[in-house]
Structures are given as C-alpha cells and as structure tokens.
SEFIKOL-535155 format. One record per residue: residue in three letters; x, y, z of N, C-alpha, C, O, CB in turn. Coordinates in Angstrom, 2 decimals, m for minus. Atoms other than C-alpha are relative to their C-alpha. Glycine has a CB too. Layout:
R,ALA,X,Y,Z,X,Y,Z,X,Y,Z,X,Y,Z,X,Y,Z
...
***
This chain:
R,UNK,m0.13,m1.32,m0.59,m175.25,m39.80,m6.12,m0.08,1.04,m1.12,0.47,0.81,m2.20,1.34,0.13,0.79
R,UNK,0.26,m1.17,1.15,m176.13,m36.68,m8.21,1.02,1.29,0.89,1.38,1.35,2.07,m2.18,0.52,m0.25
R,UNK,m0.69,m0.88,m0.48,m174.21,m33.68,m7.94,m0.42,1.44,m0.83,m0.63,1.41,m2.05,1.45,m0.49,m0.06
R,UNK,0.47,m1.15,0.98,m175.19,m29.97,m9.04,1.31,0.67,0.39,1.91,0.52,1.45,m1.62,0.93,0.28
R,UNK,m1.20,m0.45,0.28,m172.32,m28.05,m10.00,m0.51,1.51,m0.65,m1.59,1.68,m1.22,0.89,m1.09,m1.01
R,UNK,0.55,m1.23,0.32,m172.29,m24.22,m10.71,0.18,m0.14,m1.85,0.45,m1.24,m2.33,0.95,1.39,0.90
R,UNK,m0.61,m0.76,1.75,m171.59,m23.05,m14.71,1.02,m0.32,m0.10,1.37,m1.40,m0.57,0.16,1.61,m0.38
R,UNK,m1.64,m0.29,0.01,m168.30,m22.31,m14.45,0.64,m1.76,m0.13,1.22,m2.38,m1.02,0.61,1.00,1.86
R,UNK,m0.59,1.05,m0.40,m167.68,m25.56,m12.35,m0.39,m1.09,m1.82,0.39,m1.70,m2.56,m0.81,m0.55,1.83
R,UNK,0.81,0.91,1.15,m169.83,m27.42,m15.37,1.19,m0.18,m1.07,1.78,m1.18,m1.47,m1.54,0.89,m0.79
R,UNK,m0.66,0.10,1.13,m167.83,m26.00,m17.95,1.66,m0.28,0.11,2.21,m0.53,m0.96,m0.34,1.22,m0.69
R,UNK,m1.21,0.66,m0.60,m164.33,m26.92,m16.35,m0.02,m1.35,m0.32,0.56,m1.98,m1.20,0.11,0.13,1.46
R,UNK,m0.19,1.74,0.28,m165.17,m30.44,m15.82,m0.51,m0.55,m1.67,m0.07,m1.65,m2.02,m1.21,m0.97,1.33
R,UNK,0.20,0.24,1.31,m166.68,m30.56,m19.68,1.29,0.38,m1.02,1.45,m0.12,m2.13,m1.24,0.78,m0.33
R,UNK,m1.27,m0.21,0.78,m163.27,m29.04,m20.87,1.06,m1.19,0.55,2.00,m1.56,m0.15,0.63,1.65,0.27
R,UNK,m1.14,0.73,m0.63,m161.24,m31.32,m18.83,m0.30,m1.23,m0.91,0.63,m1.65,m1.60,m0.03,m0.25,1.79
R,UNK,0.42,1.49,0.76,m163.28,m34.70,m20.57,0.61,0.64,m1.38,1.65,0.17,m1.85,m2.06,m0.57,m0.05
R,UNK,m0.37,m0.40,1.37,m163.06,m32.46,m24.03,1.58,m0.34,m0.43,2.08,m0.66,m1.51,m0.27,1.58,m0.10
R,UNK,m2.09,0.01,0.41,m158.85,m32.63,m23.60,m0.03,m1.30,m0.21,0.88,m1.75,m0.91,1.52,0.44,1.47
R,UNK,m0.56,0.89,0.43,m159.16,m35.60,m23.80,0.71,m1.41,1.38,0.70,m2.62,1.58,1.01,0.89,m0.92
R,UNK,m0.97,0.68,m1.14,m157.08,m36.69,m20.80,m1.09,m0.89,0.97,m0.72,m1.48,1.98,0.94,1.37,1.06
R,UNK,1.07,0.17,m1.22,m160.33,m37.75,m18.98,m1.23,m0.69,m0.69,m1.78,0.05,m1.51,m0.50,1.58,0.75
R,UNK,0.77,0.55,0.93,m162.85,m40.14,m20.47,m1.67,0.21,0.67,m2.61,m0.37,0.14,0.57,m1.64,m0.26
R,UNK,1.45,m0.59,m0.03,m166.12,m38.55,m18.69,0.56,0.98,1.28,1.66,1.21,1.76,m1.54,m1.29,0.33
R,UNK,0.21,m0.68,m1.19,m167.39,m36.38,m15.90,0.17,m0.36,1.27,0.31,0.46,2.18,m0.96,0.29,0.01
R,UNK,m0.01,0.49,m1.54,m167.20,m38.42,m12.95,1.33,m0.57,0.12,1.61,m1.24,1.12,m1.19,m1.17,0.42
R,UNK,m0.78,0.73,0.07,m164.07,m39.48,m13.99,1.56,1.24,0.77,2.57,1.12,1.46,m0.12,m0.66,m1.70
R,UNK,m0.96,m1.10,m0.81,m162.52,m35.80,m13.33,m0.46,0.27,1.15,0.42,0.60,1.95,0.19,1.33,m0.60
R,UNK,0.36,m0.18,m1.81,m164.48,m35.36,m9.93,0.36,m1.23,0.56,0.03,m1.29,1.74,m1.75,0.27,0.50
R,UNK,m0.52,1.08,m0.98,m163.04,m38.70,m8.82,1.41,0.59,0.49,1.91,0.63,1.62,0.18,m1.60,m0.78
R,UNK,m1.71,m0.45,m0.07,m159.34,m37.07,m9.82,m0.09,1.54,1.12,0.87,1.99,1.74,0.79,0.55,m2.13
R,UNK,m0.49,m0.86,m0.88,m160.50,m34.03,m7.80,m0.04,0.06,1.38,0.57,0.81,2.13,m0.35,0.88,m0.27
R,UNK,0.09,0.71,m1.24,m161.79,m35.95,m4.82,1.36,m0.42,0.53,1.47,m0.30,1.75,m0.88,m1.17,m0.17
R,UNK,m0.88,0.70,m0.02,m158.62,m37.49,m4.86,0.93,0.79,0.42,1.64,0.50,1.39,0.18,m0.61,m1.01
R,UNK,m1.16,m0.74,m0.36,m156.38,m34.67,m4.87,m0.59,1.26,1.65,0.11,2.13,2.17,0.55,0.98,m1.80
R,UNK,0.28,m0.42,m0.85,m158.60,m33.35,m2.01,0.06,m0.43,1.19,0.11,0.25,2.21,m0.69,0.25,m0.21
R,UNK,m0.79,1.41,m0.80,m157.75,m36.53,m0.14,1.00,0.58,0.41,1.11,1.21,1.47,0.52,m1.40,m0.86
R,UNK,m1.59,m0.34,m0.18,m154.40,m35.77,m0.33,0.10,1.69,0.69,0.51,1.98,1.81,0.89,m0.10,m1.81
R,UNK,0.04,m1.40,m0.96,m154.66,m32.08,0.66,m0.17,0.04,1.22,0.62,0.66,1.93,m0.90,0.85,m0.26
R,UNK,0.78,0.17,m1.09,m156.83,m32.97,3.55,1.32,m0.57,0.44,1.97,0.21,1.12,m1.47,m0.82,0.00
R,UNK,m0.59,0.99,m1.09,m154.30,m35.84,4.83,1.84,1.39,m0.04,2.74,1.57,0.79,0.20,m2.51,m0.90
R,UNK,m1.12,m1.03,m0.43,m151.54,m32.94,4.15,0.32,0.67,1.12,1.38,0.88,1.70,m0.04,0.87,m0.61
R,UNK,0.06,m0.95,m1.05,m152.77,m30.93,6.60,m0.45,m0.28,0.93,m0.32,0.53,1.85,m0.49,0.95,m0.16
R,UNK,m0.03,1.54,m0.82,m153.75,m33.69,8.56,1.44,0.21,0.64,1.57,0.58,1.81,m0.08,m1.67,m1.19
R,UNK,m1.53,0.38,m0.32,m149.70,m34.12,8.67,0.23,1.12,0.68,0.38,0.93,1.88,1.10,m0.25,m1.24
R,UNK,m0.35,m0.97,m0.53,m149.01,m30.40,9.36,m0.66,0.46,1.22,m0.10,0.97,2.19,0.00,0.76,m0.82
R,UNK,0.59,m0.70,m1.39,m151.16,m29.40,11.87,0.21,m1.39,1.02,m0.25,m1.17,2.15,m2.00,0.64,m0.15
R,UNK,m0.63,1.03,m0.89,m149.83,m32.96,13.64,1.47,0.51,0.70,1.85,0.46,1.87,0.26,m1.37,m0.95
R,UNK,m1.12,m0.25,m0.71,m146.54,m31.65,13.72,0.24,1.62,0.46,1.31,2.03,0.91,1.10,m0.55,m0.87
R,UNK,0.09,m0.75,m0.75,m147.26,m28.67,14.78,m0.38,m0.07,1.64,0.10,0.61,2.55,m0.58,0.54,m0.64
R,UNK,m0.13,0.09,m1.42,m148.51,m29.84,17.90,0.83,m0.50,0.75,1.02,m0.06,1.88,m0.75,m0.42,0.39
R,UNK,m1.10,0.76,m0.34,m145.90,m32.14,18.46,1.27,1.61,0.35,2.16,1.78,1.19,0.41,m1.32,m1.58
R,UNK,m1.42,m1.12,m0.49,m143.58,m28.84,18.55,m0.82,1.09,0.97,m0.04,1.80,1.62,0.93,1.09,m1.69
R,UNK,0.59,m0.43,m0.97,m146.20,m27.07,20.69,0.50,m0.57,0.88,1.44,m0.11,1.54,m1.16,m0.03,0.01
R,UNK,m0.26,0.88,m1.13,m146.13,m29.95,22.93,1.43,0.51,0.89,1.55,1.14,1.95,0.16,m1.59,m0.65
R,UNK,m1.01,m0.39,m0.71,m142.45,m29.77,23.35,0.39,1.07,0.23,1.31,1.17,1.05,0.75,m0.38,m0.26
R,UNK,m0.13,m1.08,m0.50,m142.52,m26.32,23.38,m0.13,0.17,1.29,0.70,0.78,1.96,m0.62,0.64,m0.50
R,UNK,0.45,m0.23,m0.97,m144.42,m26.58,26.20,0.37,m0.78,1.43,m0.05,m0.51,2.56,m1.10,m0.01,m0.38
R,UNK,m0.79,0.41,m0.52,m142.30,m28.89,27.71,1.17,0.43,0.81,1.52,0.15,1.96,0.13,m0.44,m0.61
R,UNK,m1.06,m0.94,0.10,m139.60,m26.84,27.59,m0.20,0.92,0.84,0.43,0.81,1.89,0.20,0.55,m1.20
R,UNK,0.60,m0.67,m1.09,m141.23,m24.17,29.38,0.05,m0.09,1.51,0.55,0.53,2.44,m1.02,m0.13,m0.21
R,UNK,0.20,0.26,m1.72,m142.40,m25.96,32.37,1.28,m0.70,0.79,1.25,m1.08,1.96,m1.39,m1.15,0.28
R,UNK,m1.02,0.65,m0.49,m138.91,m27.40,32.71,1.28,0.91,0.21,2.47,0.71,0.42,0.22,m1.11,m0.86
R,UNK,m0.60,m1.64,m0.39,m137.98,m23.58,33.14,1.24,0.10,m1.21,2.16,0.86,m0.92,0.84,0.17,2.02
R,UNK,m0.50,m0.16,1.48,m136.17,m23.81,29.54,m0.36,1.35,m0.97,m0.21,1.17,m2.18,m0.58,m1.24,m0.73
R,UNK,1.07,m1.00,0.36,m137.88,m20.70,28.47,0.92,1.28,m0.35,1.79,1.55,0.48,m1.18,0.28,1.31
R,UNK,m0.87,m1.73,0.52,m136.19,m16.95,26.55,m0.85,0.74,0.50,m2.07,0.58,0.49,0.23,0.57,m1.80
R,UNK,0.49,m1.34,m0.49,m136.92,m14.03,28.01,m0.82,0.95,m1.33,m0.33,1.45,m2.35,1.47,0.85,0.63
R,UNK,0.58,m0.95,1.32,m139.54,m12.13,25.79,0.29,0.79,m1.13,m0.22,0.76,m2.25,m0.48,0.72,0.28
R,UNK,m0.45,m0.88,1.13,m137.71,m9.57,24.11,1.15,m0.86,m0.88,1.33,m0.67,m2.08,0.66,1.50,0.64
R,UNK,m0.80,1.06,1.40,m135.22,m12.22,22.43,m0.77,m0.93,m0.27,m0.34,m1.59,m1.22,1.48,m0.87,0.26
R,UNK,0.71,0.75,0.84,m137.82,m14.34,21.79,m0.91,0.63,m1.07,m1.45,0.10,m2.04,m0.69,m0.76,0.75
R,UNK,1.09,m0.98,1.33,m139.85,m11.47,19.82,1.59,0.17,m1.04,1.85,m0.37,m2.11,m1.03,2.36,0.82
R,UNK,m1.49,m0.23,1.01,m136.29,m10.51,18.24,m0.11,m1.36,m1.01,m0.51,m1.28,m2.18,1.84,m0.07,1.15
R,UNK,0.05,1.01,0.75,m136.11,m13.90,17.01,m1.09,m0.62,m0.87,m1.03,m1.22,m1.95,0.32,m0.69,0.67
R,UNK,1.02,0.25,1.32,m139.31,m14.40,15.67,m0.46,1.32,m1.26,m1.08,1.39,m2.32,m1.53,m0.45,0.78
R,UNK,m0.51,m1.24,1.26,m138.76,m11.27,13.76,1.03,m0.25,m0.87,0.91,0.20,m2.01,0.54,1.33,0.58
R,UNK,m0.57,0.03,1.14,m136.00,m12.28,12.09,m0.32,m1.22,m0.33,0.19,m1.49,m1.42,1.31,0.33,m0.06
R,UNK,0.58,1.06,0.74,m137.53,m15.46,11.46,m0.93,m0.04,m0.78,m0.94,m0.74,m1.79,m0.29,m0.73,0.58
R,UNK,1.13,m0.43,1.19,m140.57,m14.27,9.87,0.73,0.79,m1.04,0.29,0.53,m2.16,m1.33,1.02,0.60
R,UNK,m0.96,m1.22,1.02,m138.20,m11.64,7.81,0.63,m1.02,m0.98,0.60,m0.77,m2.19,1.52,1.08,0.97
R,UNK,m0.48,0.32,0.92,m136.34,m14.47,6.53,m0.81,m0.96,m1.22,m0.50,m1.26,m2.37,0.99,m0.43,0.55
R,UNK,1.15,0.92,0.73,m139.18,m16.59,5.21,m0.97,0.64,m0.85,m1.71,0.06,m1.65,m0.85,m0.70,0.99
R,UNK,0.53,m0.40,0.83,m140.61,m14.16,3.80,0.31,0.44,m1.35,m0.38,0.65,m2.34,m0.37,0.57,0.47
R,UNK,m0.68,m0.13,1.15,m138.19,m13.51,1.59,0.10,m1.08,m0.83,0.34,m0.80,m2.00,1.12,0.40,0.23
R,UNK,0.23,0.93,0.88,m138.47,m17.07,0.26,m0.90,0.14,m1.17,m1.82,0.95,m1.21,m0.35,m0.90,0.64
R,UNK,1.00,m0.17,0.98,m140.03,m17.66,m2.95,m1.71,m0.50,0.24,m2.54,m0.32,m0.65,0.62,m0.76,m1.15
***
C-alpha cells in the first residue's frame, strides 16, 4: 500500500523516526492507525450509551414518567452551567 502524505504530515512522521522512539515510517502510521482504532471504538462506546439513555429516556416517557417543560429546561440549564465550569 503506498500512501501520499502532505509536507507537514511528511515532516512529522520523519521527526517522529528522527526521536528516535520509532524505528521507520510505517512504524509511526501503524502507532497512529492504532490510536485511531481506539478513538473510533471510543466513540463507538459513547454514542452506545447514549442511546441506551435515549432508549430509557424514552421509556420513561411513554410510561407517562415525563417533567413538565419548564423544569426540565431549568434543569438542563443548570446542568450545562455546571459542566461547563469543569476543566
């Protein structure tokens, strides 16, 4: 498989072998395949459990479990407010 890579990208993966840490070129696009793997199956995970709390959201709902709009906007106001304040 051949791969064309911009400049930039070029000179990245030629500094990465240069450190040392990396004994060629294909050796750091395996490590970034790899960590793209993992990203992918991350969000893989998250957007799983997000539906899973849809789901029962929606559960919830039809089982007439449900807040009346204006405390449910209240609440996701101060829920976004406090998360945002996270680092």
């Amino acid at each position: 498989m051949n791969v064309s890579l911009t400049s930039n990208l070029e000179k990245y993966v030629n500094a990465k072998v240069k450190s040392g840490r990396y004994y060629s070129a294909s050796e750091v696009i395996r490590e970034g395949l790899r960590l793209l793997q993992d990203q992918d199956a991350m969000r893989e995970g998250r957007l799983k459990e997000l539906q899973q709390k849809i789901d029962r959201g929606m559960a919830q709902l039809d089982r007439g479990e449900g807040i009346p709009g204006p405390i449910a906007k209240a609440e996701l106001k101060r829920y976004s407010a406090e998360h945002r304040k996270r680092p």
